[in-house]
C-alpha positions as CSV (number, residue, x, y, z in Angstrom):
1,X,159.7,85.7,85.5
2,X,158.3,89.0,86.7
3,X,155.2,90.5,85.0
4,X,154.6,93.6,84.5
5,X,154.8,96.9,82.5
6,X,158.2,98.0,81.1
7,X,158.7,101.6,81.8
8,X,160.7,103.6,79.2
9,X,163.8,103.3,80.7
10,X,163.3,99.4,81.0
11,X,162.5,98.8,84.2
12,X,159.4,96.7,85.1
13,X,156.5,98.3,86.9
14,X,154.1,95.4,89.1
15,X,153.0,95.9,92.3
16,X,156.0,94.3,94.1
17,X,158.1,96.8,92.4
18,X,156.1,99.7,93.0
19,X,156.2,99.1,96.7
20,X,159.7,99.4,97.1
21,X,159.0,103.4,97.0
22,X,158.4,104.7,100.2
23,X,156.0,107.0,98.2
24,X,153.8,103.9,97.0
25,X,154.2,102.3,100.0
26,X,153.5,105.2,102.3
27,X,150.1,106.3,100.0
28,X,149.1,102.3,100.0
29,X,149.5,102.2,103.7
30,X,147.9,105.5,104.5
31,X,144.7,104.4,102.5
32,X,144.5,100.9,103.8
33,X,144.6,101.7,107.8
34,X,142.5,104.8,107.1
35,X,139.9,102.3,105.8
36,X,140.2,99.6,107.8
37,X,139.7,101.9,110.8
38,X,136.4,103.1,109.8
39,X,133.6,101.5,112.0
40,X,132.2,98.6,110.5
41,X,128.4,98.7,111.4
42,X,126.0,96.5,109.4
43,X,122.1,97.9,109.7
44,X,118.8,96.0,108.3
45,X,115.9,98.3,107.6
46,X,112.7,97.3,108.9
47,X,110.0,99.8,107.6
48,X,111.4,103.5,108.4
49,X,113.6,102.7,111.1
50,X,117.2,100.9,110.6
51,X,118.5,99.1,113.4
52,X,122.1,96.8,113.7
53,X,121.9,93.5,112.1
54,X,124.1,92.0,115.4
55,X,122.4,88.7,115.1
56,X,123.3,88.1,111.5
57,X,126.3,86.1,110.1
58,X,127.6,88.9,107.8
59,X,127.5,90.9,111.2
60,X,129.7,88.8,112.8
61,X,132.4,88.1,109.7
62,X,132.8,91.6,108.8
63,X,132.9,93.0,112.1
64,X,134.5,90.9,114.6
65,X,136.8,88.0,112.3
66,X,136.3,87.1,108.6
67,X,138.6,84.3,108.8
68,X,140.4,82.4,111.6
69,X,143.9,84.2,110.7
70,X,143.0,87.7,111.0
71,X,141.4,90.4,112.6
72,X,138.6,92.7,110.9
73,X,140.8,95.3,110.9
74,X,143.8,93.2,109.4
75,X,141.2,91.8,106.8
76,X,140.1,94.9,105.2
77,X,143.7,96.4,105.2
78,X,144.9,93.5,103.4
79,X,141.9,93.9,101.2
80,X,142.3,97.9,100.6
81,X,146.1,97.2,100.1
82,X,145.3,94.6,97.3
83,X,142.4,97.4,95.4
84,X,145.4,100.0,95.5
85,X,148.1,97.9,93.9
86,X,146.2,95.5,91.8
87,X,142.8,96.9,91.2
88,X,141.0,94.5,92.4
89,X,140.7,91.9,95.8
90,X,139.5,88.6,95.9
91,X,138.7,86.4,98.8
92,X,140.5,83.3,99.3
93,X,140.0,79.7,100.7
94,X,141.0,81.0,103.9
95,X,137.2,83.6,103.9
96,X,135.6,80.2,103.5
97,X,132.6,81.1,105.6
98,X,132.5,84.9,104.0
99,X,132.7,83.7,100.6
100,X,129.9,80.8,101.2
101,X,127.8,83.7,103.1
102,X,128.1,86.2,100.2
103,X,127.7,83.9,97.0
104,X,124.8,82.2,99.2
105,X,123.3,85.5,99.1
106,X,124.2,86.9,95.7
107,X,125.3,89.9,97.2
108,X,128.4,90.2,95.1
109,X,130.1,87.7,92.9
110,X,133.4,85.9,94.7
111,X,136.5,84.6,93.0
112,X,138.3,82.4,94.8
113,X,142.1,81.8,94.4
């Protein structure tokens, strides 16, 4: 059974769908490797001055590999893809360490799948 919304002429509208366009797939695609390609640099602020953070473990998910599957890069593509077509990206079993470092921290709530 698919989900999703019926459009008036009674097709279904879900992200799987929507990226048979070329135009949804070429605007998802844009946006994900634009973002993904942006330097990753994580600073810690000590007094006035802001220096990188290389020695801590966020550091070294985010930057160099969040998981043992993928790349940084190949990470937050996959994640930007997943904002664009489902409003929303959550980490999964696989971001194991990432999830553990992040809900350790209370920096943002994680839902895992």
């Amino acid at each position: 059974m698919i989900v999703g919304a019926t459009s008036n002429s009674g097709s279904v509208v879900n992200p799987e769908t929507a990226m048979r366009l070329t135009a949804v797939y070429a605007c998802v695609r844009v946006l994900s490797e634009s973002i993904a390609q942006l330097p990753l640099i994580y600073y810690e602020r000590t007094g006035n001055r802001k220096e990188r953070a290389v020695a801590e473990t966020l550091y070294t998910l985010l930057h160099d590999a969040p998981n043992q599957f993928q790349t940084s890069f190949e990470f937050r593509e996959t994640k930007m893809a997943h904002l664009c077509l489902r409003g929303k990206a959550f980490l999964s079993s696989t971001d194991r360490a990432l999830a553990e470092y992040l809900n350790c921290c209370r920096c943002i709530r994680i839902a895992s799948s």
